[in-house]
BAMAR-837785 format. One line per field, with one value per residue: residue number from 0; residue in one letter; x, y, z of N, C-alpha, C in turn. Coordinates in steps of 0.05 Angstrom, whole numbers, plus 5000, padded with zeros to 4 digits. Example, Ala and Ser with C-alpha at 12.3 -4.5 7.8 and 13.67 -1.06 7.14 Angstrom:
2
k <- [0/1] .
r <- [a/s] .
n.X <- [5264/5257] .
n.Y <- [4886/4955] .
n.Z <- [5156/5142] .
ca.X <- [5246/5273] .
ca.Y <- [4910/4979] .
ca.Z <- [5156/5143] .
c.X <- [5264/5258] .
c.Y <- [4934/5001] .
c.Z <- [5156/5157] .
// end
This chain:
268
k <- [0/1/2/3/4/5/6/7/8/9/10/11/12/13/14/15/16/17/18/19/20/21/22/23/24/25/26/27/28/29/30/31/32/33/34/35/36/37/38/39/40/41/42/43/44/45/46/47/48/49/50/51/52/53/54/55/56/57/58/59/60/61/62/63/64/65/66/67/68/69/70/71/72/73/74/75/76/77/78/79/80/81/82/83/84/85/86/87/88/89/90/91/92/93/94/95/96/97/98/99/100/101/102/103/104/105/106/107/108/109/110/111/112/113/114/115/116/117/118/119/120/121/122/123/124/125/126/127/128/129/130/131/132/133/134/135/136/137/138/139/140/141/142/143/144/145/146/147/148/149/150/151/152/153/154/155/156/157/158/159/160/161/162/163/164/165/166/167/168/169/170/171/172/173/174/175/176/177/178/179/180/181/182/183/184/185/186/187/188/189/190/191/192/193/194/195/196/197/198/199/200/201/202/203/204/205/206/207/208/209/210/211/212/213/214/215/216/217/218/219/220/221/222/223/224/225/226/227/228/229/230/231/232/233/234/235/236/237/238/239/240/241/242/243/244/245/246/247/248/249/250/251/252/253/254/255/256/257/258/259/260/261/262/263/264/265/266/267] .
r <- [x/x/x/x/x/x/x/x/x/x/x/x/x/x/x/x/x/x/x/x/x/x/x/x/x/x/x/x/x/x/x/x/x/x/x/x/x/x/x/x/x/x/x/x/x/x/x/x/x/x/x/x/x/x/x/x/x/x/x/x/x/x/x/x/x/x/x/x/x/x/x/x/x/x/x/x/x/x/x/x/x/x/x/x/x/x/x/x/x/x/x/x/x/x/x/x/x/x/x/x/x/x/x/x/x/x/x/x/x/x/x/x/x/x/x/x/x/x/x/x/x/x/x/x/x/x/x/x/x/x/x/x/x/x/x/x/x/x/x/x/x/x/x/x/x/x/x/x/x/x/x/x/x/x/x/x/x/x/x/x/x/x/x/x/x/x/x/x/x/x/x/x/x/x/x/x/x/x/x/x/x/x/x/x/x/x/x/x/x/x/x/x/x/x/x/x/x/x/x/x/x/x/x/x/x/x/x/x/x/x/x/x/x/x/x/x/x/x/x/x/x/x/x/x/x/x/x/x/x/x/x/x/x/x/x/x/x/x/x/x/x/x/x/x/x/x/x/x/x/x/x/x/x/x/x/x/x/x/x/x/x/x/x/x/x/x/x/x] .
n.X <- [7470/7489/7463/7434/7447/7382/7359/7322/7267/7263/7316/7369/7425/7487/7510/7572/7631/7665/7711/7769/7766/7822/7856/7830/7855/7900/7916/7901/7944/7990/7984/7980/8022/8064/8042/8076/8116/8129/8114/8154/8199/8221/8229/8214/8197/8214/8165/8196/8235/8195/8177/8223/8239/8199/8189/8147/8117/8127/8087/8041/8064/8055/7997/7978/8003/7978/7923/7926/7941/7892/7861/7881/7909/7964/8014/8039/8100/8147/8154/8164/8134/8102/8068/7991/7945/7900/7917/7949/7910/7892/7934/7938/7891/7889/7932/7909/7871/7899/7930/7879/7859/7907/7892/7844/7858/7885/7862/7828/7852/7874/7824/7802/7847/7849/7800/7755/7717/7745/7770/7782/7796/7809/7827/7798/7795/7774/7733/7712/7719/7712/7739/7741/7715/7728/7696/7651/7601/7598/7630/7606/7608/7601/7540/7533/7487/7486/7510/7584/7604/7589/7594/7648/7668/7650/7658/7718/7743/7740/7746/7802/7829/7816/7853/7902/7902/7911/7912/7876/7847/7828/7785/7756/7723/7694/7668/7633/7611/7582/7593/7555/7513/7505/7498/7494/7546/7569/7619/7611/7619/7659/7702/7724/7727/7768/7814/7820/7835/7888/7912/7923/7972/8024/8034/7990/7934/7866/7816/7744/7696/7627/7606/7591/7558/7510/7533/7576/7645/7707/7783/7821/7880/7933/7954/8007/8031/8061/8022/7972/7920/7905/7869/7857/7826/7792/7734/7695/7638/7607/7607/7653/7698/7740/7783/7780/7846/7880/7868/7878/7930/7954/7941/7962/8014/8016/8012/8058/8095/8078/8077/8108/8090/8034/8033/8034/7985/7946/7943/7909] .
n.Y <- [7836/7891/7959/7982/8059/8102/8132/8198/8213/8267/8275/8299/8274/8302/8342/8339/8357/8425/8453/8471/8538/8559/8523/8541/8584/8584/8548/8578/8624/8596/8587/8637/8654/8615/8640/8688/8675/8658/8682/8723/8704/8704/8666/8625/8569/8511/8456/8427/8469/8508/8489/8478/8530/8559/8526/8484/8419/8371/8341/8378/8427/8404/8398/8438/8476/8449/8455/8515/8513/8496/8532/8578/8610/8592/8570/8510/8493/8446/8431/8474/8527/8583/8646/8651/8670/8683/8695/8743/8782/8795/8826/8867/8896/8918/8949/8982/9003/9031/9070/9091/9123/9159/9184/9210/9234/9269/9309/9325/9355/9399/9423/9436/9475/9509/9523/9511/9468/9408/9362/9299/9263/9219/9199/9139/9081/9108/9134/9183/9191/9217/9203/9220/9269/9322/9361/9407/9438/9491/9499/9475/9425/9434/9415/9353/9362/9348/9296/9285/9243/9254/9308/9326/9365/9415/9426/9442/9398/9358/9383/9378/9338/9314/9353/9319/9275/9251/9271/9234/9201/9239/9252/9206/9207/9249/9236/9201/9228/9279/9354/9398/9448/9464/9505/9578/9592/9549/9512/9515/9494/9430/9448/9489/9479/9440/9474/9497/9468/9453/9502/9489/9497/9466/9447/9482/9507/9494/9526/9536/9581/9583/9539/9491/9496/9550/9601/9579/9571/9539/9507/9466/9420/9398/9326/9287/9223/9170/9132/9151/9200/9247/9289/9343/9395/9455/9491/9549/9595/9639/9694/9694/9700/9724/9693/9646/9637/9641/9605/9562/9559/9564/9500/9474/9485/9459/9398/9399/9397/9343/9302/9259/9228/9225/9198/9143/9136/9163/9121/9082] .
n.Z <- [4195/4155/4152/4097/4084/4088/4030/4025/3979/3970/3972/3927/3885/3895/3846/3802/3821/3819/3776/3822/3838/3848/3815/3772/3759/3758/3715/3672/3686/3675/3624/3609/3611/3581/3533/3534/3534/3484/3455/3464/3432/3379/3326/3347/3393/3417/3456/3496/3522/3532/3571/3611/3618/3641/3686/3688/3692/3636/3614/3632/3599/3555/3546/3556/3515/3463/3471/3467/3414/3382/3398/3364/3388/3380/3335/3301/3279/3249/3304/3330/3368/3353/3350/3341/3304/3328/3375/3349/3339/3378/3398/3359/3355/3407/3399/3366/3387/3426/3405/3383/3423/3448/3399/3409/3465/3456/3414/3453/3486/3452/3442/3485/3495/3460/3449/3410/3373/3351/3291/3274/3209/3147/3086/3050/3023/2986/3006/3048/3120/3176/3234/3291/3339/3372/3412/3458/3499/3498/3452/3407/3351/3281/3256/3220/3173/3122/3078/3103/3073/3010/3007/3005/2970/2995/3037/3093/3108/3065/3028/3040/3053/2985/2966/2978/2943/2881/2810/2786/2820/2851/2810/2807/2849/2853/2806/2832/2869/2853/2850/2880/2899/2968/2990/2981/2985/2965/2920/2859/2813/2782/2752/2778/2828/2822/2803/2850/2883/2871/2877/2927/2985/3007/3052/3082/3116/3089/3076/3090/3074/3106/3067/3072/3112/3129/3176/3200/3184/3181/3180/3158/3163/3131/3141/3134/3138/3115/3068/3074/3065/3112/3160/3199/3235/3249/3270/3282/3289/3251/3266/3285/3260/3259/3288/3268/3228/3265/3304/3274/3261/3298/3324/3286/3294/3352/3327/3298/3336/3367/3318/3310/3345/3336/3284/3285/3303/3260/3220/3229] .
ca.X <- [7473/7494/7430/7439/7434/7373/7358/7295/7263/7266/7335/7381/7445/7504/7530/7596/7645/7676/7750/7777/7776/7851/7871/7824/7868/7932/7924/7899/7969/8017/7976/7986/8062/8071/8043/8092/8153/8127/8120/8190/8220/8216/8235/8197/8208/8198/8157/8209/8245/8184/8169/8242/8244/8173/8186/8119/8121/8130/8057/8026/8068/8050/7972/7968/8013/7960/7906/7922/7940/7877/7844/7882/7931/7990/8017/8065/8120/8167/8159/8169/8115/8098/8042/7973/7933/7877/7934/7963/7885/7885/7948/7926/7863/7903/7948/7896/7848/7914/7923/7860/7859/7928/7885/7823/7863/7905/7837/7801/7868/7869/7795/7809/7880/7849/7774/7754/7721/7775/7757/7809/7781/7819/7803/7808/7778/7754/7712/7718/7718/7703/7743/7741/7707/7724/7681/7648/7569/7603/7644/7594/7616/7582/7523/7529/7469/7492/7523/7597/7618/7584/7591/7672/7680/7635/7676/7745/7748/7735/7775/7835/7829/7818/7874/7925/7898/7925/7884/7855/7835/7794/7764/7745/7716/7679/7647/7616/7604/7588/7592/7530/7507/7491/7493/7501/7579/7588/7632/7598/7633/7677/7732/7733/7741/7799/7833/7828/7853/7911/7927/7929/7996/8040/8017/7974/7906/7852/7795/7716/7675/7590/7607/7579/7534/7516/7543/7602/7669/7725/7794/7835/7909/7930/7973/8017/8034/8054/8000/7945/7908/7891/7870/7851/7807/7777/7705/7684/7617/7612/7623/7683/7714/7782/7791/7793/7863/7907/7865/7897/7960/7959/7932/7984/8046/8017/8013/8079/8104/8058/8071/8118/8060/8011/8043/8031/7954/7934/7937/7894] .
ca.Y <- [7847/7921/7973/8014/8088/8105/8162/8201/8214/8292/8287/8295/8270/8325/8348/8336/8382/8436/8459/8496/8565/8561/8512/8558/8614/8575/8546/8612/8641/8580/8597/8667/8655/8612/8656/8709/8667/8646/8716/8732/8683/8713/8650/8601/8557/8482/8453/8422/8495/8528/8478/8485/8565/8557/8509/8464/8390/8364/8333/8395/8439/8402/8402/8475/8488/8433/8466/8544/8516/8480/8558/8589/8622/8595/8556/8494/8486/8429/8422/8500/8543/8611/8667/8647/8686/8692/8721/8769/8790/8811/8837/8882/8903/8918/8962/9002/9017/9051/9089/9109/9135/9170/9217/9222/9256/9296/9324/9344/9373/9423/9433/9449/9502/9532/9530/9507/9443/9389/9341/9288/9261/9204/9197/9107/9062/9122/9148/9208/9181/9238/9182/9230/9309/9336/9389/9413/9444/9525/9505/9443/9415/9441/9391/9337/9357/9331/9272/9290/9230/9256/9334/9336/9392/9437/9429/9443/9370/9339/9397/9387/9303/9312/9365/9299/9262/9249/9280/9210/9195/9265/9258/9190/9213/9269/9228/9189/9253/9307/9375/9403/9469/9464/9537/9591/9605/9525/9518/9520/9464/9412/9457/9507/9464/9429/9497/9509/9446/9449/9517/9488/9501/9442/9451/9513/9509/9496/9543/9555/9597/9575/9528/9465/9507/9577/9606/9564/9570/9520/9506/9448/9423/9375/9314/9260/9188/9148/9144/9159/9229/9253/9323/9353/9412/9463/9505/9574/9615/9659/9714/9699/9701/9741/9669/9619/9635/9648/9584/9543/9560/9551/9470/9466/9484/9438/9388/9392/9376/9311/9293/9234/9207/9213/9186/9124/9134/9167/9107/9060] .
ca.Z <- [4168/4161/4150/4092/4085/4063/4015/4019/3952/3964/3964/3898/3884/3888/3824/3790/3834/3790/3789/3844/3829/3850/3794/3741/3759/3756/3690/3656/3692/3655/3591/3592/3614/3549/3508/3530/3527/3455/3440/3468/3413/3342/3306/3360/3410/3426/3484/3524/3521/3534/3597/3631/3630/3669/3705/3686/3685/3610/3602/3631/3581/3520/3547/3549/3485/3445/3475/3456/3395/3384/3397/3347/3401/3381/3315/3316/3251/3257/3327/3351/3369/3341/3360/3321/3289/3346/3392/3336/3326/3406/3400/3338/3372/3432/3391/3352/3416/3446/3384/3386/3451/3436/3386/3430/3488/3433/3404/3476/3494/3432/3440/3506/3488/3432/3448/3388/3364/3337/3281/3255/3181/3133/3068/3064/3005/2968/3021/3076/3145/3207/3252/3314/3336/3404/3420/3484/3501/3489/3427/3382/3323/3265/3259/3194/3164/3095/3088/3090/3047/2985/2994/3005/2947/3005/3065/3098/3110/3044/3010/3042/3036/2964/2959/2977/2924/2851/2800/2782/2853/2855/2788/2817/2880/2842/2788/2852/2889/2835/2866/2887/2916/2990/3007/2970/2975/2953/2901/2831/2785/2788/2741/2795/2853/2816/2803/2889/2907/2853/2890/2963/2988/3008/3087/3091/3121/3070/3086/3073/3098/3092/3040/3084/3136/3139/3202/3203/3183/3187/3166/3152/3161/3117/3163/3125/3147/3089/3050/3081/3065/3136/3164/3235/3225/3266/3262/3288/3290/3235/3274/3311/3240/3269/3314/3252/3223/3292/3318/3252/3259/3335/3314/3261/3316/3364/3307/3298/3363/3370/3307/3322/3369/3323/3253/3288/3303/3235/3193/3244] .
c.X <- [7471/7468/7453/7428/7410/7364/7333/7291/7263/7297/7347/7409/7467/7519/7561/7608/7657/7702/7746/7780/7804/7868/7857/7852/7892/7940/7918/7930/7988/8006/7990/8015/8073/8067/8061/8112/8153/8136/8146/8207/8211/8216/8222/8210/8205/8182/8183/8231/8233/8184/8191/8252/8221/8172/8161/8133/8113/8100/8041/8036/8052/8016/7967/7983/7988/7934/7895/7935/7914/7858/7858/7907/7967/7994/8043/8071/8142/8181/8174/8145/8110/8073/8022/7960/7906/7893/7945/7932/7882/7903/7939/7900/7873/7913/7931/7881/7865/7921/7910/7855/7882/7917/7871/7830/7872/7880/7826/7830/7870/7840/7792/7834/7864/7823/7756/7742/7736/7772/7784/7784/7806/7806/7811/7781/7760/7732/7724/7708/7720/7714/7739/7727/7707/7708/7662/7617/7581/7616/7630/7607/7592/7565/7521/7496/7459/7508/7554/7611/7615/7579/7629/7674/7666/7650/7705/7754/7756/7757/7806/7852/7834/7845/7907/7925/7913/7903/7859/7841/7816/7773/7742/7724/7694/7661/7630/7604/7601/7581/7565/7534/7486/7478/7494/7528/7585/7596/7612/7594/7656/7709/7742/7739/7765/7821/7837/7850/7889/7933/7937/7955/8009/8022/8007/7947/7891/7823/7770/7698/7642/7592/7586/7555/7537/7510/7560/7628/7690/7751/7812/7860/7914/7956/7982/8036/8041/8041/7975/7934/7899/7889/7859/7846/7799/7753/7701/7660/7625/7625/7635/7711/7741/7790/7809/7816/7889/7897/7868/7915/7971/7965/7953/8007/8039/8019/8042/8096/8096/8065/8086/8098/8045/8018/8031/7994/7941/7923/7918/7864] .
c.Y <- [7878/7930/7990/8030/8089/8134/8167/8214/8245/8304/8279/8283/8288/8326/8341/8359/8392/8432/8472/8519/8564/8546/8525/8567/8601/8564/8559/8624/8626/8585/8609/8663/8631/8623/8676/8702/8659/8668/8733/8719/8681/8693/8621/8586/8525/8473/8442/8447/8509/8513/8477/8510/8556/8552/8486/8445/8386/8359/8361/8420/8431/8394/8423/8485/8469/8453/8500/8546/8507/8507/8576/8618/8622/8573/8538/8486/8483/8431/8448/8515/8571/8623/8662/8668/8699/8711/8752/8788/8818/8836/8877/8906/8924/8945/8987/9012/9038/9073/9109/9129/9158/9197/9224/9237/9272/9320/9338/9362/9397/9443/9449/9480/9520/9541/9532/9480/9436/9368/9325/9267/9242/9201/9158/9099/9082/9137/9172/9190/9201/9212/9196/9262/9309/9367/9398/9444/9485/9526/9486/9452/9426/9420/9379/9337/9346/9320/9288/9273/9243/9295/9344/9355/9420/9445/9430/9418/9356/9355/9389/9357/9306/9326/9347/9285/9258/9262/9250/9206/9217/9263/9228/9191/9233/9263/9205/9206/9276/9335/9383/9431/9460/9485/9559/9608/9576/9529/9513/9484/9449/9419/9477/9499/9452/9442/9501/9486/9435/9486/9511/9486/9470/9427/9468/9500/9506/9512/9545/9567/9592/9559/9503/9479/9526/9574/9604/9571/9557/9517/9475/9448/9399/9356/9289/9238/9170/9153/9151/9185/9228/9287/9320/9381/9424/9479/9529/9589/9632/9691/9728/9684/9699/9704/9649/9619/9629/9619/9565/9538/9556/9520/9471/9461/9461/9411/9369/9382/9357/9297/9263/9221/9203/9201/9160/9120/9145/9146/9078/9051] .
c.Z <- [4170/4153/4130/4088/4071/4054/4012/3984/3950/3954/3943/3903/3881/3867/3825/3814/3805/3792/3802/3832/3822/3830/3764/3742/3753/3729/3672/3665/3673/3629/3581/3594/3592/3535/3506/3525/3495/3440/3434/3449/3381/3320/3333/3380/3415/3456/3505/3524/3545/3580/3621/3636/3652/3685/3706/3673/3651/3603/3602/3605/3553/3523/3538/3525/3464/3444/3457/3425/3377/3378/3369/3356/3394/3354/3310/3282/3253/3287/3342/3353/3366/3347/3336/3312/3309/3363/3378/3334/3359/3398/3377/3344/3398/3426/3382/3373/3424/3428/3385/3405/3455/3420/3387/3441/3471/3424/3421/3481/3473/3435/3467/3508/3470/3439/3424/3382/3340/3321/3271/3233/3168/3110/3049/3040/2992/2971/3042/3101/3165/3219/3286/3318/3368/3400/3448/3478/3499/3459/3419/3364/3308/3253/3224/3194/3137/3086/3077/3073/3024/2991/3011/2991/2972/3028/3066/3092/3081/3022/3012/3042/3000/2953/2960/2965/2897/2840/2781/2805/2861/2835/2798/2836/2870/2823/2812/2860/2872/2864/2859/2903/2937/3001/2986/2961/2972/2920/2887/2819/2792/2772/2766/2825/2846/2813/2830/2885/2894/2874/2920/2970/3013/3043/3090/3092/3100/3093/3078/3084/3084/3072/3044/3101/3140/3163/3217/3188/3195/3168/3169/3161/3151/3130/3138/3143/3128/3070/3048/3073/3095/3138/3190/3219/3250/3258/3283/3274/3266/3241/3299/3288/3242/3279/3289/3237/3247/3299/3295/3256/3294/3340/3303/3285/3338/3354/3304/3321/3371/3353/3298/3332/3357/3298/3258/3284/3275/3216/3217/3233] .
// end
């Protein structure tokens, strides 16, 4: 009679094996290579389509199309497949990061040409948004010591946002945000800030000197996109006065030559 093995009580029984690494990696690669041929096909595709460009066996196609539809990758109507809502989400994400990045380097490169810190500002759901500030440990940004949502009527920034406004959209923005004295050269009243921003010239710099922070001085450029209000702004020392017009209009011309590249990133 045979002897069987026997098992000491220290030892365990060996786990489940996993997958081979080499079949992760391979069915993450047919994934992603349906999602691109899905992608490639504006009006959709069917599985046995998708599975004889690839080359993958029929069952495995309509595994991995169930599957990444299942996640929210991909969406099936009357038996074609279309890009889901989880993939348009990457994609989207994808798009605005590079954007972003687009008017990061744009900003250190100015801040860098002009020597100057570089702020880009939106003004989005009724609020001011600072979305970006290049600046560098010889040129700082002039430090938000009061909130700039609620003292736009004080600053370059908020002036030159509100100046793209309607005059319902400022009076709006103003009965949220009444004007206030920060400093002693902020505007007054809310008739005499509406008389500036009625004079701001189509594209010309909006300008204030100490209005937001004595010591400071900054000017504006007002950037359109649609419909966005945007601006890009720069700031100078009080007195390196002479600098803040020539280093406007320096911003502005570079501006203009970018401004293909950036139309895109403004409204992100």
């Amino acid at each position: 009679m045979p002897v069987q093995p026997q098992t000491s009580p220290s030892e365990t029984p060996e786990p489940p094996s996993e997958p081979h690494p080499t079949t992760l990696i391979g069915s993450v690669q047919r994934a992603m290579h349906l999602l691109e041929a899905v992608a490639a096909r504006e009006h959709g595709a069917p599985a046995k389509q998708l599975a004889r460009e690839l080359g993958l066996a029929l069952p495995t196609a309509y595994h991995l199309l169930r599957t990444l539809t299942h996640e929210g990758y991909l969406r099936r109507e009357k038996g074609l497949f279309f890009l889901g809502e989880a993939a348009e989400r990457l994609s989207s994400s994808g798009a605005q990061q590079k954007r972003r990045s687009t008017m990061s380097d744009a900003l250190a490169h100015w801040r860098d040409a002009i020597g100057v810190p570089v702020y880009y500002a939106i003004y989005r759901d009724g609020e001011i948004e600072v979305m970006d500030i290049a600046d560098s440990p010889g040129n700082p940004a002039v430090e938000e010591w009061a909130d700039f949502r609620e003292t736009a009527h004080a600053h370059a920034i908020g002036q030159c946002l509100l100046s793209q406004l309607d005059e319902k959209a400022r009076r709006d923005h103003l009965d949220r945000y009444p004007v206030q004295s920060i400093t002693p050269y902020t505007v007054r009243d809310d008739r005499t800030l509406l008389r500036r921003l009625d004079l701001v010239g189509r594209m010309e710099p909006v300008v204030e000197r100490q209005e937001y922070a004595l010591g400071a001085l900054c000017a504006a450029i007002p950037l359109t996109a649609g419909s966005t209000a945007a601006t890009m702004a720069i700031s100078v020392p009080s007195h390196q006065a002479h600098r803040l017009l020539p280093a406007a209009r320096q911003l502005q011309n570079e501006i203009g030559r970018l401004l293909g590249t950036l139309a895109i990133s403004i409204s992100i």
